[in-house]
C-alpha positions in Angstrom: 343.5 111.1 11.6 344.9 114.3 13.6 343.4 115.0 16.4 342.4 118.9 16.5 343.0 120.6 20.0 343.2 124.0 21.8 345.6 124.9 23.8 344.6 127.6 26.3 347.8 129.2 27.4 348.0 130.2 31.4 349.7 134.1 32.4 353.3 132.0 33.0 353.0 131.9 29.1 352.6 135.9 28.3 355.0 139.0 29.8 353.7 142.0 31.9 355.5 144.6 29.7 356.1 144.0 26.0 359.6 143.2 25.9 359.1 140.5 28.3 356.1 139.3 26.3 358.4 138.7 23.2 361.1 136.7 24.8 358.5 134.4 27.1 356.4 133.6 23.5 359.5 132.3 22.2 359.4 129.3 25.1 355.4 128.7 24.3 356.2 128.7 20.4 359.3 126.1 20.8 356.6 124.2 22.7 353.2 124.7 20.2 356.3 123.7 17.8 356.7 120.4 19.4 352.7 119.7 18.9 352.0 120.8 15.4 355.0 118.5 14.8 353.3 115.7 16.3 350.5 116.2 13.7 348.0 117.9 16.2 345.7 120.8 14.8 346.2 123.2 16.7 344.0 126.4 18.3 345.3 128.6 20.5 343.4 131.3 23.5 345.5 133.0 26.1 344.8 135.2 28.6 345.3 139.6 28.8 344.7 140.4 32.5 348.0 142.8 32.5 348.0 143.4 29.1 344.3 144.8 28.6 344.9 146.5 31.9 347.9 148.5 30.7 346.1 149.5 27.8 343.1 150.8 29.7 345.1 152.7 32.0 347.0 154.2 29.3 344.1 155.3 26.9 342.2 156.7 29.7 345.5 159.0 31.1 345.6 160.4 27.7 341.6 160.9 27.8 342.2 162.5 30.9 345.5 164.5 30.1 344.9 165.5 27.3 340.9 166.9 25.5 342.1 165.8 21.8 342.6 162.0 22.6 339.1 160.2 23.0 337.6 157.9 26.2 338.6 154.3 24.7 335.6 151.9 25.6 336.7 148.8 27.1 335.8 146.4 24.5 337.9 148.6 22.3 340.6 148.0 24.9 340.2 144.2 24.5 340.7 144.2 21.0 343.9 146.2 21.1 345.2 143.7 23.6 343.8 141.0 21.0 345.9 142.3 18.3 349.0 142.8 20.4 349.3 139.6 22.1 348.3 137.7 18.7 350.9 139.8 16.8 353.6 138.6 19.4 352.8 134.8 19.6 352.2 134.8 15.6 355.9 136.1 14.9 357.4 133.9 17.4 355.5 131.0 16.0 356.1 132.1 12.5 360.2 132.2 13.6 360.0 129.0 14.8 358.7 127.2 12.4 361.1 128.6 10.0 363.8 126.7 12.3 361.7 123.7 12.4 360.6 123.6 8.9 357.0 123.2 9.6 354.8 124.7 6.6 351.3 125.3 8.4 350.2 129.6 8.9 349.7 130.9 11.9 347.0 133.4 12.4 345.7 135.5 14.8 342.0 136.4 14.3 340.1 139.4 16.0 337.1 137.4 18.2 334.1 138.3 19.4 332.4 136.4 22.4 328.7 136.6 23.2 327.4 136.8 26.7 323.8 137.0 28.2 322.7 140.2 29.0 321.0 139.0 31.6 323.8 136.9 33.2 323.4 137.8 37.0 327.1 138.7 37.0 325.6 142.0 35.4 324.0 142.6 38.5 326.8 142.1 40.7 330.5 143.5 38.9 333.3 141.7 40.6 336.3 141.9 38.2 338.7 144.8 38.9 340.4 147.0 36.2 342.5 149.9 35.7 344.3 152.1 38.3 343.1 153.0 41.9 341.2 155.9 43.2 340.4 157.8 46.0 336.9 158.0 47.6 335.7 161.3 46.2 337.7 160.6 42.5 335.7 156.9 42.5 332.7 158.9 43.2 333.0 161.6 40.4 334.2 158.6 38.0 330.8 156.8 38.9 328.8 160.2 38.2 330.2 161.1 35.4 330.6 158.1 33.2 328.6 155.4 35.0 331.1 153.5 36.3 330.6 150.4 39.4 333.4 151.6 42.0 334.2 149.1 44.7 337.0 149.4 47.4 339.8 146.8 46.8 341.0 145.7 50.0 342.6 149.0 51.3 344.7 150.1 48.5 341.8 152.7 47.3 338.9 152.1 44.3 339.0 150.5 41.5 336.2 150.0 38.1 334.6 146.9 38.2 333.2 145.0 35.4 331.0 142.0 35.3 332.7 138.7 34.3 329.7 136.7 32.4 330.1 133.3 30.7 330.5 132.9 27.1 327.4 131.3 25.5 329.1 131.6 21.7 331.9 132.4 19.5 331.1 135.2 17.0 333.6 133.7 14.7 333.5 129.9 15.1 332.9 129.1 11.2 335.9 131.3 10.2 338.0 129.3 13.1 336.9 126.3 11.7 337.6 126.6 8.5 341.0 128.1 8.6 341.9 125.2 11.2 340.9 123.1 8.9 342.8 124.0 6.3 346.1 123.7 8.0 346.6 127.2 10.0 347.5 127.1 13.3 344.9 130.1 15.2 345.4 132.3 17.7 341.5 133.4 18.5 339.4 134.7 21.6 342.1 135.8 22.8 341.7 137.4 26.7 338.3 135.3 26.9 337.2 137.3 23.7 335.3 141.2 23.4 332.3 140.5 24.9 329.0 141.4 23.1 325.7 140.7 23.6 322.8 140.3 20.7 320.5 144.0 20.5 318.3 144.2 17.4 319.8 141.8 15.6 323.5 143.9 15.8 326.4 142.3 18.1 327.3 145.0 19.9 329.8 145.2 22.8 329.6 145.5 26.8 332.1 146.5 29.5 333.0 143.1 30.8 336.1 140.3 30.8 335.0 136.8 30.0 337.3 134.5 31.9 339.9 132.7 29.5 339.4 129.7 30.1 335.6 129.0 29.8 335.8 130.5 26.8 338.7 128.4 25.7 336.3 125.3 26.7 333.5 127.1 24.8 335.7 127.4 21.4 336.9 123.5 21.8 333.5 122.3 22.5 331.7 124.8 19.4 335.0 124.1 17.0 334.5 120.5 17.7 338.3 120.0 19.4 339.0 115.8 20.6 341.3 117.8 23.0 341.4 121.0 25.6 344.7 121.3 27.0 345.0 123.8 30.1 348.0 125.0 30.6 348.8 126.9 33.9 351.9 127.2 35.8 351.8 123.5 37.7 352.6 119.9 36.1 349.3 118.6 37.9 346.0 119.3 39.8 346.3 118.6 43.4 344.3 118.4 46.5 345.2 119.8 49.9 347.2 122.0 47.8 349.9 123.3 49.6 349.1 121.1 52.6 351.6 118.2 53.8 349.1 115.8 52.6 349.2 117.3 49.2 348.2 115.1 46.5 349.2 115.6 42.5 346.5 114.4 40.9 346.8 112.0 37.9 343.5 112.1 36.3 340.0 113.3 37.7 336.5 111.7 36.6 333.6 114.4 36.2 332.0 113.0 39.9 335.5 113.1 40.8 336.3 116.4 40.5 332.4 117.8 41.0 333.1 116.1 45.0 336.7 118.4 45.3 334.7 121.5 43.6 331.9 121.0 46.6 334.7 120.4 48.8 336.5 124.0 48.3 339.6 122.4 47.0 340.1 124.7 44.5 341.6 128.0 44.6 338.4 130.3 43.1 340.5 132.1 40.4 343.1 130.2 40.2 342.6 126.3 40.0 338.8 126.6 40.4 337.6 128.1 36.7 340.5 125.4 34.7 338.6 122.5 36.2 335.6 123.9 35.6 336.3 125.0 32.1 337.7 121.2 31.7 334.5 119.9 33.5 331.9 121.9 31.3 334.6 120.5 27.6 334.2 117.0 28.7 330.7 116.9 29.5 329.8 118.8 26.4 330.3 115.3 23.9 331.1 112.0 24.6 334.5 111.3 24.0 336.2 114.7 24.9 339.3 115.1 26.8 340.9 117.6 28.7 343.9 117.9 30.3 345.6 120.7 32.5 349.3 120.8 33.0 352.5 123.2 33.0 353.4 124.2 29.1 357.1 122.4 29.3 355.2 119.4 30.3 352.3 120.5 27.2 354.1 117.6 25.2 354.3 114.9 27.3 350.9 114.8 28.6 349.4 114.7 25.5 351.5 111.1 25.2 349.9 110.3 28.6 353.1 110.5 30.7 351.6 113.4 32.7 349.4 115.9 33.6 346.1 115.7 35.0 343.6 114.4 32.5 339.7 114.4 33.3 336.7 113.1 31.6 
C-alpha cells in the first residue's frame, strides 16, 4: 500500500526573484519526480518569506505612490504568494512528469490556516515584514493604520506581525480527497493565510504561520505515514558548527526534547523543523519524520540517510 507523505520544502528549494524561482523548481520537481515514482503520495508546503515580502512591499509602494491602487491587506498578500509559488512548482512538476511519463495531476490549492485569536504571540508581534523606516515614518505608519513597529537591529523599523501556531487546515477534506485520488498537492503554502473563527465566518489576520508547523499540522490532519523536512543540510547535528559536531542519524522524541532544553538548536532555523517533526510524531503512533537536504529527499526515505525521529 503507498505510503502518503508531505514534503515540506526548505527556502534552498524556492528563488528570491522570479526567474530564479523557475530554474531552482526544476531541481525540487526532478526530485518530487523521483518519489511519486517510488509510489509515494505525495503533498507538498513550502515556505514565502521573500516572496510574500516582495509582494507586500510592492502593493503597498503603489498604495503609497499612487491614490487609485488600493492598501493590500496582508493575508491578501499571502495568497498572491500562494498562487505564484504554486503556479511555478505546478508547471515544473507538470514538465517533468511529461519527461518521466508519470500520469498523476499536480495541483496547487489556495489554503487557509486557522490560528487562535488568543495565541499570546498576538500579544507580543515578533515576525518582521516589509521595508524599513525611519523613527518618525514608523511612528505615522503605527498612527495611521495600526501598525506594531519595532526597531530591527540598527538598520531602521520594520512592521511586525504575530507568528501564531496553526490549530487547523481550512481545506483538509478537499486535500484529502484530491490526494487520494492520485494528484500530487501543492497546499498551505508559506504556513497558509492565517484566519481565525468570528461569528461563525473564517476571516483573516495580519500574521505568518511558520511553514513548518503547519506542514506537521497538514501531515498529522491529512493522516500522512511520513513528514519529510527538507532544509538545506543532509542531517541534524549537535554542537553545530563546533569541532565536536555530530550529524545525527536518528533522534527519539526524549532524545531530541533533552537537545531542545539544551539550546542546540538554532531558534529559526533548526529549532521549529524538529519541533514541527516532534509535535508529527507524537501526534499518532506510528508516524515518522525525517529532515534532510532535497538531493538526499530520496535516499532517506530508503533509510540510507537523513535524520529520522519518532
Amino acid at each position: 500500500m503507498s505510503k502518503k507523505i508531505l514534503v515540506a520544502l526548505g527556502g534552498n528549494a524556492l528563488g528570491n526573484t522570479p526567474s530564479e524561482q523557475k530554474e531552482a523548481v526544476k531541481t525540487t520537481a526532478s526530485a518530487i519526480a523521483g518519489l511519486v515514482k517510488e509510489d509515494y503520495k505525495v503533498i507538498i508546503c513550502h515556505g514565502n518569506g521573500p516572496q510574500v515580502g516582495m509582494i507586500n512591499l510592492a502593493m503597498s509602494a503603489g498604495a503609497e505612490a499612487n491614490d487609485k491602487i488600493p492598501f493590500m491587506p496582508f493575508p491578501e498578500c499571502g495568497a498572491m504568494s500562494q498562487g505564484y509559488i504554486g503556479y511555478h512548482l505546478q508547471n515544473a512538476l507538470e514538465n517533468e512528469f511529461i519527461k518521466e511519463t508519470i500520469e498523476n495531476p499536480v495541483v496547487s490549492l489556495v489554503s487557509q490556516v486557522m490560528v487562535d485569536e488568543m495565541d499570546p504571540a498576538f500579544s507580543n508581534p515578533t515576525k518582521p515584514i516589509g521595508d524599513f523606516y525611519s523613527e518618525s515614518e514608523a511612528k505615522a505608519l503605527e498612527d495611521e493604520k495600526g501598525f506594531v513597529m519595532k526597531e530591527d537591529a540598527g538598520r531602521g523599523y520594520r512592521r511586525v506581525v504575530a507568528s501564531p501556531k496553526p490549530v487547523d487546515i481550512v481545506e483538509k477534506r478537499a486535500i484529502t480527497t484530491l490526494n487520494d485520488a492520485g494528484c500530487v498537492v501543492i497546499a498551505a503554502g508559506g504556513g497558509g493565510i492565517p484566519v481565525i473563527r468570528q461569528n461563525d465566518e473564517y476571516v483573516g489576520v495580519d500574521a505568518v504561520i511558520d511553514k513548518d508547523f503547519s506542514s506537521a499540522k497538514l501531515a498529522e490532519l491529512v493522516d500522512c505515514d511520513i513528514l519529510v523536512i527538507l532544509t538545506a543540510v543532509e542531517k541534524v547535528a549537535i554542537n553545530f558548527g563546533k569541532e565536536n559536531q555530530e550529524d545525527l542519524d536518528s533522534l527519539s522524541v526524549e532524545e531530541a526534547e533533552k537537545y531542545i532544553a539544551e539550546g542546540q538548536f538554532a531558534k529559526g532555523s533548526m529549532l521549529p523543523k524538529v519541533e514541527a517533526a516532534l509535535e508529527f510524531v507524537t501526534s499518532k503512533q506510528g508516524r515518522e519524520a525525517v529532515i534532510t537536504s532535497l538531493e538526499n529527499a530520496k535516499d532517506a526515505l530508503n533509510g540510507a540517510t537523513g535524520t529520522w525521529i519518532g
